[in-house]
BALOBA-1460 file (C-alpha; in Angstrom, 3 decimals):
// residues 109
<rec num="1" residu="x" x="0.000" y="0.000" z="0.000"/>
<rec num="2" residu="x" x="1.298" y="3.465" z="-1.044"/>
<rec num="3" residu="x" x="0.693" y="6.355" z="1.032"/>
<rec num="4" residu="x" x="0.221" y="10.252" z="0.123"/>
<rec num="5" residu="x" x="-0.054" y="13.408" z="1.401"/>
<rec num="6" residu="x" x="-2.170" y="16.396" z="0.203"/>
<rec num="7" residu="x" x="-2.499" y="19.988" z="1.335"/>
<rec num="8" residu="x" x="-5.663" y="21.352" z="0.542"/>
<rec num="9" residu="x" x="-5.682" y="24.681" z="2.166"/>
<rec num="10" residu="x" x="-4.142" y="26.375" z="5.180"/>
<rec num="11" residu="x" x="-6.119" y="28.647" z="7.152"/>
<rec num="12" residu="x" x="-4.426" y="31.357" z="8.189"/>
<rec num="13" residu="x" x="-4.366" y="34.413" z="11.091"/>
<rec num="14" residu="x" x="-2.371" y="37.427" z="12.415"/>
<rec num="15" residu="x" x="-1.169" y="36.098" z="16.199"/>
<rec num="16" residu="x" x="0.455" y="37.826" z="18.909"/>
<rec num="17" residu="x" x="3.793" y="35.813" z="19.995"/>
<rec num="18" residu="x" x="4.320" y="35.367" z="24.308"/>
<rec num="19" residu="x" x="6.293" y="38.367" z="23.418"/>
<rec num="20" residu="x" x="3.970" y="40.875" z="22.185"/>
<rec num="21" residu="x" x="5.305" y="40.606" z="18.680"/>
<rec num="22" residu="x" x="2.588" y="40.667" z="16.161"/>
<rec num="23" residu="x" x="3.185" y="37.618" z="13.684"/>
<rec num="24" residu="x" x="1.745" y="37.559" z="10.398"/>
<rec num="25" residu="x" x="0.287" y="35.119" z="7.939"/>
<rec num="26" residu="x" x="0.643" y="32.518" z="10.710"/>
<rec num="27" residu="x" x="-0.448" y="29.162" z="9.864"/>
<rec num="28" residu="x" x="-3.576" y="27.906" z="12.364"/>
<rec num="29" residu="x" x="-4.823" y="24.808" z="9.906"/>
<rec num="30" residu="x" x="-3.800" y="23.002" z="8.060"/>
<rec num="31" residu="x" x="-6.738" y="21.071" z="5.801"/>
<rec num="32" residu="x" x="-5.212" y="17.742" z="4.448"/>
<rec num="33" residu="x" x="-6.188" y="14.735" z="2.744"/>
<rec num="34" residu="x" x="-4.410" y="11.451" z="3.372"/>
<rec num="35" residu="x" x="-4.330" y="9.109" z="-0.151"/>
<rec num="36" residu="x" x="-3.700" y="4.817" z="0.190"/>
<rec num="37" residu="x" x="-3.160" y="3.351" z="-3.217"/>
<rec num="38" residu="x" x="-2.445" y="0.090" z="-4.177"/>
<rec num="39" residu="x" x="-0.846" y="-1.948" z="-6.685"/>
<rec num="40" residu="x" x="-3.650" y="-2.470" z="-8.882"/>
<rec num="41" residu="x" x="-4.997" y="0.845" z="-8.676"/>
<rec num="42" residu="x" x="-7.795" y="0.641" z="-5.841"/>
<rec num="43" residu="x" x="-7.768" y="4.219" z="-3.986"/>
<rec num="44" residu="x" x="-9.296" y="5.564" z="-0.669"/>
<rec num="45" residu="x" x="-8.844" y="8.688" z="1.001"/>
<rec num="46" residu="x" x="-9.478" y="10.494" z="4.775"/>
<rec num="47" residu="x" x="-9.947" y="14.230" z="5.178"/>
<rec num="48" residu="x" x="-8.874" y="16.225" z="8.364"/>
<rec num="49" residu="x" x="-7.537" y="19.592" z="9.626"/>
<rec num="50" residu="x" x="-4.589" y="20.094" z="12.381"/>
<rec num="51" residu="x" x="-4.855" y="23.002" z="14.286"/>
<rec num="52" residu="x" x="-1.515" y="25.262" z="14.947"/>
<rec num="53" residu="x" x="-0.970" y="28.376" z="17.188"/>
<rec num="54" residu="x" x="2.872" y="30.270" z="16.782"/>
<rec num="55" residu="x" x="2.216" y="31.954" z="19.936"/>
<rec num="56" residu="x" x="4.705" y="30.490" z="22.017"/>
<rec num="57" residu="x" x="7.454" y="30.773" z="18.952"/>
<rec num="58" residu="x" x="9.702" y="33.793" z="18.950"/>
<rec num="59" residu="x" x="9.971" y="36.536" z="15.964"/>
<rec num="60" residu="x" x="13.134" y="34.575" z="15.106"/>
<rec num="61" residu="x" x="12.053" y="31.397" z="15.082"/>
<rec num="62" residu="x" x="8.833" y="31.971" z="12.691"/>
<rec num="63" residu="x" x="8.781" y="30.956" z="9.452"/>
<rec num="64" residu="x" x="6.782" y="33.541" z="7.276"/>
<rec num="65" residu="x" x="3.902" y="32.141" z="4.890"/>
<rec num="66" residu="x" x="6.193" y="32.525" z="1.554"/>
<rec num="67" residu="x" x="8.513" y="30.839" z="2.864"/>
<rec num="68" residu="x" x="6.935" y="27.972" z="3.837"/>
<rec num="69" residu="x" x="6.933" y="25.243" z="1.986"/>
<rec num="70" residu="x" x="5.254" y="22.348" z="1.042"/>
<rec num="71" residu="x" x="7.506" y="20.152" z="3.104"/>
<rec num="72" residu="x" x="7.571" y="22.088" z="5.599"/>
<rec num="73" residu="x" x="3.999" y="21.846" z="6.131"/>
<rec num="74" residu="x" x="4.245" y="18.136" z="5.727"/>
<rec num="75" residu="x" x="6.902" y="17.992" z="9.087"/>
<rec num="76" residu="x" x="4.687" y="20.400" z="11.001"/>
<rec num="77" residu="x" x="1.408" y="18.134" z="10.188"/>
<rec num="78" residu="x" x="2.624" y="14.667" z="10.531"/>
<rec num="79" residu="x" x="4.812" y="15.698" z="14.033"/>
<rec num="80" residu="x" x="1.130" y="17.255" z="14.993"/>
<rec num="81" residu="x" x="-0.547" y="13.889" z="14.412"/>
<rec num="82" residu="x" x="2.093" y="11.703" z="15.721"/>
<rec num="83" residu="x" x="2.793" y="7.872" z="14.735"/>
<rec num="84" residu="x" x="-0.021" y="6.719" z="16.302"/>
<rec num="85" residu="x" x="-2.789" y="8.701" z="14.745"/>
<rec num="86" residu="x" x="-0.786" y="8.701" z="10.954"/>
<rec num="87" residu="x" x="-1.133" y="4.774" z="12.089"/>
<rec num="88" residu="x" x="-4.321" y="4.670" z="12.826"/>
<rec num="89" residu="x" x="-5.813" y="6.415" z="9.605"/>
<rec num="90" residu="x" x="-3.324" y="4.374" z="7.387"/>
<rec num="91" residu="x" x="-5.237" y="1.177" z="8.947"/>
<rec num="92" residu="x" x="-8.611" y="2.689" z="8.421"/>
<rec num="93" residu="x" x="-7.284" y="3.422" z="4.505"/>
<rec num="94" residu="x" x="-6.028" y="-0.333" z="4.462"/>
<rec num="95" residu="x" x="-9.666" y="-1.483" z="5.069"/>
<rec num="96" residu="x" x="-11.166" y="0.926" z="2.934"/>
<rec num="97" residu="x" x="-9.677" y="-0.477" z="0.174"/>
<rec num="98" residu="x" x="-9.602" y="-4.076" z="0.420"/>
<rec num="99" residu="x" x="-13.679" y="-2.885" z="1.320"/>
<rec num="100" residu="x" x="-13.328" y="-1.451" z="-2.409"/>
<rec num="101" residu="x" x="-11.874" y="-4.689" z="-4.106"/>
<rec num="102" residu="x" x="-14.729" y="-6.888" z="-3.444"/>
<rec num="103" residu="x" x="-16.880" y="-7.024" z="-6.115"/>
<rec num="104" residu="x" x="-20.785" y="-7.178" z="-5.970"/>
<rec num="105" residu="x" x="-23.260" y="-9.220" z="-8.675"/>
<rec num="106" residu="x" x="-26.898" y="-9.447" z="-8.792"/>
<rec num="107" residu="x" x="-27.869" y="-12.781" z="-8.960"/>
<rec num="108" residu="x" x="-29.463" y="-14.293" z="-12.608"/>
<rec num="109" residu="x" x="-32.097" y="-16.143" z="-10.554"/>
């Protein structure tokens, strides 16, 4: 089983750092899509948001919406869901396909 990531939109808003600093642009969502393929084709996908706050990051230490980049999203949204969870949803894509593969017939009688 293969397994994608897709970023369909970030939601963003202006946040005040621990410092006072006003950061821009920051990053609050992040609305993904998760993709399982397999060899022959069959597909199923799972749709969530991550929610992100840059409040306790300093002015130094933010990254600014142009320059953030699509893997750099990726690292901030799989570290936010953790092993367990990317686990768990890969499992739930594993039965969702091998759900797909089974093929239904109406009966000739």
């Amino acid at each position: 089983m293969n397994y994608s990531w897709k970023i369909a939109r970030l939601g963003l808003d202006d946040e005040l750092n621990n410092d006072g600093v006003l950061l821009e642009n920051s990053i609050v969502q992040i609305h993904y899509k998760r993709i399982a393929a397999d060899d022959d084709g069959t597909t199923s996908s799972y749709v969530g948001t991550c929610y992100f706050s840059a409040k306790s990051k300093s002015a130094s230490d933010f990254i600014a919406l142009n320059d953030v980049t699509n893997v750099i999203a990726l690292t901030w949204l799989e570290e936010s869901l953790g092993a367990e969870q990317i686990n768990k949803i890969d499992t739930a894509l594993a039965a969702k396909v091998a759900k797909k593969r089974v093929r239904l017939v109406k009966p000739g009688w």
